[in-house]
C-alpha positions in Angstrom: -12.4 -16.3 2.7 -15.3 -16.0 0.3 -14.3 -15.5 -3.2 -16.6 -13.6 -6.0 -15.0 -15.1 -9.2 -11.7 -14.7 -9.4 -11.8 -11.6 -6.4 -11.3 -12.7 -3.2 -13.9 -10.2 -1.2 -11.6 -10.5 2.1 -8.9 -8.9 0.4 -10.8 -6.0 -1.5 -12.2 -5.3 1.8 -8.8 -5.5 3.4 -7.0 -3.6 0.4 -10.1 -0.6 1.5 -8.9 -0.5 5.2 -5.4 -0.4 4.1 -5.8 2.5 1.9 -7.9 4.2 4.1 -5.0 4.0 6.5 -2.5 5.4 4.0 -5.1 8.7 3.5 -5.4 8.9 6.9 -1.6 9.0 7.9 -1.0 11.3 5.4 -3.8 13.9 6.4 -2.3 13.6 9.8 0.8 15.1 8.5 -0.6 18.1 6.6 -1.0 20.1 9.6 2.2 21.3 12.0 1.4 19.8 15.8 2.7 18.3 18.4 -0.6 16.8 20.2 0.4 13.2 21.2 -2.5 11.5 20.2 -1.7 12.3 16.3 1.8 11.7 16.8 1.1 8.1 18.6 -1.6 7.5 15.6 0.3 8.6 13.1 3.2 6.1 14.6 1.0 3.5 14.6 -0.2 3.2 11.5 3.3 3.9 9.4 4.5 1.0 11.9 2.5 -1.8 9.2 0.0 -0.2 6.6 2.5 -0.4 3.8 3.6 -4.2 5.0 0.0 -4.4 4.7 -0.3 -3.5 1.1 2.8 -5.7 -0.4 1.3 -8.5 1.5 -2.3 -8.1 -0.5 0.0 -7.7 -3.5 1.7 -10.9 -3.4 -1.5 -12.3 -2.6 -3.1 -11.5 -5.8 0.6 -11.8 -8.1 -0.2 -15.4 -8.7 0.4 -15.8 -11.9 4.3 -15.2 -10.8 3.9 -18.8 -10.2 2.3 -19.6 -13.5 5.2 -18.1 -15.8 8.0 -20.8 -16.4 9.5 -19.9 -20.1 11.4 -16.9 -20.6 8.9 -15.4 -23.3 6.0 -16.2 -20.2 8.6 -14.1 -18.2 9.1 -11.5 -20.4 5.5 -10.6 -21.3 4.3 -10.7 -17.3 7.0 -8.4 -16.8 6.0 -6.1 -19.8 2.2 -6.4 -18.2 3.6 -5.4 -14.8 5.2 -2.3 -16.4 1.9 -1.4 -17.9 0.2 -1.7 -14.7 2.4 -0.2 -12.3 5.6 2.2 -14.0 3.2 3.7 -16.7 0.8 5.6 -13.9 4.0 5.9 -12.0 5.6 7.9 -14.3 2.5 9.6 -16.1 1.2 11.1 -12.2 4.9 12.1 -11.2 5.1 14.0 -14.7 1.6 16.0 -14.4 2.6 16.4 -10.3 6.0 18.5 -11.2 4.0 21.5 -12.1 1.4 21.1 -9.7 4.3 20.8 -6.9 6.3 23.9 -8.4 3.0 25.9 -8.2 2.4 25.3 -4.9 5.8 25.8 -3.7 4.7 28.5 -1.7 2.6 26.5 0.6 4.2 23.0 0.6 6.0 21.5 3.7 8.8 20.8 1.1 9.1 23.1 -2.1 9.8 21.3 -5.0 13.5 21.6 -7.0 12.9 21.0 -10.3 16.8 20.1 -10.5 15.9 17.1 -9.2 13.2 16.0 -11.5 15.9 13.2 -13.2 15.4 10.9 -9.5 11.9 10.4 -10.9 13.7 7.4 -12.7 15.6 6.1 -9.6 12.2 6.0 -7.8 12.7 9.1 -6.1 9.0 10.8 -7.3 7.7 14.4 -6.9 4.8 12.8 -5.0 6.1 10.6 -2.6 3.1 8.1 -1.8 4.3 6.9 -5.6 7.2 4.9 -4.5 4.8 2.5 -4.0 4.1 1.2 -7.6 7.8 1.6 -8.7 9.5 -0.7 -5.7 6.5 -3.4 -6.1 7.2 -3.4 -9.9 11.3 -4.1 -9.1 9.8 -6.7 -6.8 8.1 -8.2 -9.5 10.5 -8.4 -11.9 13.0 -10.2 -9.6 10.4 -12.8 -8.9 9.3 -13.1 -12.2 13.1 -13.8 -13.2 14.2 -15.7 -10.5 11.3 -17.6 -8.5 9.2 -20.8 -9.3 6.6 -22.9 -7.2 9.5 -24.8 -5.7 11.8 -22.5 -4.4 9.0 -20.6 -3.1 10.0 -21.7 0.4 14.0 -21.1 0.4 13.2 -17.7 -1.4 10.7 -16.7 1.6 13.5 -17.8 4.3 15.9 -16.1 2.6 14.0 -12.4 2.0 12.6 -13.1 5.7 16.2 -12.8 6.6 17.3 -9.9 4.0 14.0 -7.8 5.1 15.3 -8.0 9.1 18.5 -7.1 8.4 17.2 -4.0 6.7 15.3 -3.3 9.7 17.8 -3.9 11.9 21.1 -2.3 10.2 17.9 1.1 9.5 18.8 0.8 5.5 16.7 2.5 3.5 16.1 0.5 0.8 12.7 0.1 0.5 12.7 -3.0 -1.7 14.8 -4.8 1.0 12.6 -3.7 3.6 9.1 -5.0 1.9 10.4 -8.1 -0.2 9.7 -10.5 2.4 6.0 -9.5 3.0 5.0 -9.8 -0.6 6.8 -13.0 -1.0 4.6 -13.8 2.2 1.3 -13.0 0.6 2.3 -15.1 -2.3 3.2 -18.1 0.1 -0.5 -17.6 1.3 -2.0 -17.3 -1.7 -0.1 -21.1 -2.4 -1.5 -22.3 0.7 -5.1 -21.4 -0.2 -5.0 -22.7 -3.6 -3.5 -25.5 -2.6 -5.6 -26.1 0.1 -9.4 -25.3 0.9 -9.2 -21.8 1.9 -12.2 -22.3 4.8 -9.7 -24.3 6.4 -6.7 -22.7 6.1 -9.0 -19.3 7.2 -10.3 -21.1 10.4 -6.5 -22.5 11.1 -5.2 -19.0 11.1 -8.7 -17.5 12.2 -8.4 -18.8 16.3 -8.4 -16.9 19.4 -5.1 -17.6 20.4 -3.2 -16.6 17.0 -5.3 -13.3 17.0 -4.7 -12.4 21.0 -0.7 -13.5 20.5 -1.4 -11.2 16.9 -2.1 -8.0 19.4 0.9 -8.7 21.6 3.1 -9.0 18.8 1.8 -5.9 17.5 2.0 -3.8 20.6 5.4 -5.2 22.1 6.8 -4.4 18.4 5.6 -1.0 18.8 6.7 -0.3 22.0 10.3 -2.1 21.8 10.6 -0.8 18.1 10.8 3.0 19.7 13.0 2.3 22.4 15.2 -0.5 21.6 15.7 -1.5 17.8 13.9 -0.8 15.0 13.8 -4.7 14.1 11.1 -5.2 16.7 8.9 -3.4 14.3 9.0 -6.5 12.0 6.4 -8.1 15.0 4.3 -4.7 14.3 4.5 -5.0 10.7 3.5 -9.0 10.6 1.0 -8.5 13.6 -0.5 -5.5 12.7 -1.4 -7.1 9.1 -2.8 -10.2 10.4 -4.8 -8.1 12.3 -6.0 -6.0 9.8 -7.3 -9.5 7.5 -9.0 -10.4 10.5 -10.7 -7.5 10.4 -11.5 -7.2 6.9 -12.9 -11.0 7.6 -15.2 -9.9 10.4 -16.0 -6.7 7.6 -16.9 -8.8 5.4 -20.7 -10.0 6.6 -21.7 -7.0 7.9 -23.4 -3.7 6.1 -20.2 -1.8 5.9 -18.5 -4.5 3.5 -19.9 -3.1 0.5 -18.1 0.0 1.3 -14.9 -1.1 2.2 -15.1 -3.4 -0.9 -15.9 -0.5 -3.0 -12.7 1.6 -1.4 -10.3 -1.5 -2.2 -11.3 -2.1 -5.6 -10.6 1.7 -6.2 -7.9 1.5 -3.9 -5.2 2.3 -7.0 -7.3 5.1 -7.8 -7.3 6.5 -4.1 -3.6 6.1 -3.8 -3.0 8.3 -7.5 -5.3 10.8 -6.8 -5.5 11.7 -3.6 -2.6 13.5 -2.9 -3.3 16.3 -5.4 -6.1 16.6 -3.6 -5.2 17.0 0.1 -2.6 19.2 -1.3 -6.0 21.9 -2.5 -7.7 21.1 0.2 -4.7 22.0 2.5 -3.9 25.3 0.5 -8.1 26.7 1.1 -8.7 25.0 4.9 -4.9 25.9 6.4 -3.5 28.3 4.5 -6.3 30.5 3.0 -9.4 30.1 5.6 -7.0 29.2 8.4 -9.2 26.8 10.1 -7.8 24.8 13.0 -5.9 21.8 12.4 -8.4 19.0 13.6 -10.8 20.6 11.1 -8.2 20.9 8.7 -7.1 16.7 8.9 -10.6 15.6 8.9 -11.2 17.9 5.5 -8.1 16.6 4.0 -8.8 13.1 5.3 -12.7 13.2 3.9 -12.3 14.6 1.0 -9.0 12.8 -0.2 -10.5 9.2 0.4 -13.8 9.4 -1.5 -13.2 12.7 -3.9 -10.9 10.4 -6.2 -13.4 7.5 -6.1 -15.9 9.9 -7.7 -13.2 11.2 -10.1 -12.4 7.6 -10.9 -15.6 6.8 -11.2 -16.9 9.5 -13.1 -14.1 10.4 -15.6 -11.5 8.6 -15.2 -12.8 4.9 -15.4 -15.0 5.8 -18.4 -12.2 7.1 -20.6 -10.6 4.3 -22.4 -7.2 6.5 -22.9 -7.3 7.5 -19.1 -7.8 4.1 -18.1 -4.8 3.3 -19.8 -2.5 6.1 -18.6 -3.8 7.0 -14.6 -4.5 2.9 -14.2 -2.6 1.2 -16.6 -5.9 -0.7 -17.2 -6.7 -1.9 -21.1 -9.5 -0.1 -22.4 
């Protein structure tokens, strides 16, 4: 892994193809159909992109490991909350309205009755559960876990997260614990080590090819047999998505896919409200025909909130604060 400062480029790279993944699942599901191919993709990539994205978060959560007195504790939680439940809450505020107004066209109408689940988690705009589960994951560490019970605590949410997968509870915290606590064991790893050589250790043919089969028998078995096969799907299908960003990296598209993960929190904010407009004119008003329709909603919802970002967003010290939870 090359680093730029304190950035490791692998992972902004990585943190680009995962969000792009997240856009294009949910552009898939705008449209009603029934054609295998988007059913088998959209399978597919629900099987490990949000794995994915709470391993690259406990990748880059290492100053969990830095934070020993309780006042240490206490103010990384409070930065946390800044970071993660401020935009969760501001975005799910501004998308009641939005939702209620479009009632007429969404998949699922809003009930405003319900607004008070917005504090349980339970958002108007679903892709925002996100930031509020990653937050609870973050306190817990921050209260509980040090440097040396990072091994026990990784064993121990290994077995909590396959028992969620196996016993189908829906608790997402249970479900993704284990895979940030896994990006944060990694992150050790490299620190503690030269990260060349724990890349090239991890980086061999063998461990990629055995990466594939572990992510295609986990699909496979995970539909037929027991949804705790898709625990090999989730860890094979983010290895091979590093390895990936890795082979990204050193070639003319990196700067892109870099770009995409550094705004990667803007992407997953703002895109939503978009797909939902674009889905209103290309579906609903101009009728166009659904492959037209997902590549719009897919296009546009990917690089329009870059743009926004970039544009307005970014350069607003009092937006930065509230969409980002970024200090101005």
């Amino acid at each position: 892994m090359q680093t730029i400062g304190k950035r490791y480029t692998q992972i902004d790279i990585c943190r680009g193809f995962g969000i792009a993944l997240v856009v294009l699942g949910h552009a898939l599901k705008q449209v009603p159909t029934e054609n295998s191919v988007v059913v088998a993709l959209i399978a597919v990539i629900y099987s490990f992109h949000m794995p994915l994205f709470f391993v690259l978060a406990g990748f880059t959560a290492h100053q969990l490991l830095c934070v020993n007195k309780l006042a240490e504790r206490m103010d990384y939680i409070k930065k946390r909350s800044k970071r993660l439940l401020l935009p969760y809450f501001i975005m799910s505020a501004i998308y009641i309205p939005l939702k209620m107004m479009m009632s007429a066209y969404a998949i699922r109408p809003y009930d405003f009755s319900q607004a008070w689940r917005i504090l349980i988690g339970d958002s108007p705009d679903t892709l925002l559960w996100f930031l509020y589960v990653l937050f609870l994951i973050n306190v817990l560490c921050a209260i509980f876990l040090t440097r040396k019970r990072m091994s026990v605590f990784l064993a121990c949410s290994f077995i909590i997260t396959l028992l969620t997968y196996t016993m189908k509870w829906e608790l997402k915290l249970t479900r993704h614990l284990f895979f940030f606590l896994l990006g944060l064991y990694g992150r050790v790893l490299v620190e503690e080590k030269s990260q060349i050589s724990v890349w090239k250790r991890w980086n061999r043919g063998s461990v990629i090819a055995a990466a594939c089969v572990a992510f295609c028998v986990g699909n496979v078995l995970g539909k037929h047999l027991s949804d705790a096969w898709f625990l090999l799907t989730a860890l094979g299908g983010s290895y091979l998505a590093l390895v990936a960003s890795g082979w990204i990296m050193n070639r003319r598209s990196g700067r892109f896919w870099m770009t995409l993960g550094k705004y990667s929190m803007d992407i997953y904010l703002f895109s939503d409200p978009v797909m939902i407009a674009v889905r209103l004119i290309a579906w609903n008003i101009l009728r166009l025909s659904a492959t037209i329709c997902i590549i719009l909603c897919f296009l546009s919802s990917l690089l329009l909130p870059v743009f926004i970002s970039w544009a307005i967003v970014r350069r607003v010290s009092l937006f930065r604060k509230l969409f980002l939870g970024m200090d101005g």
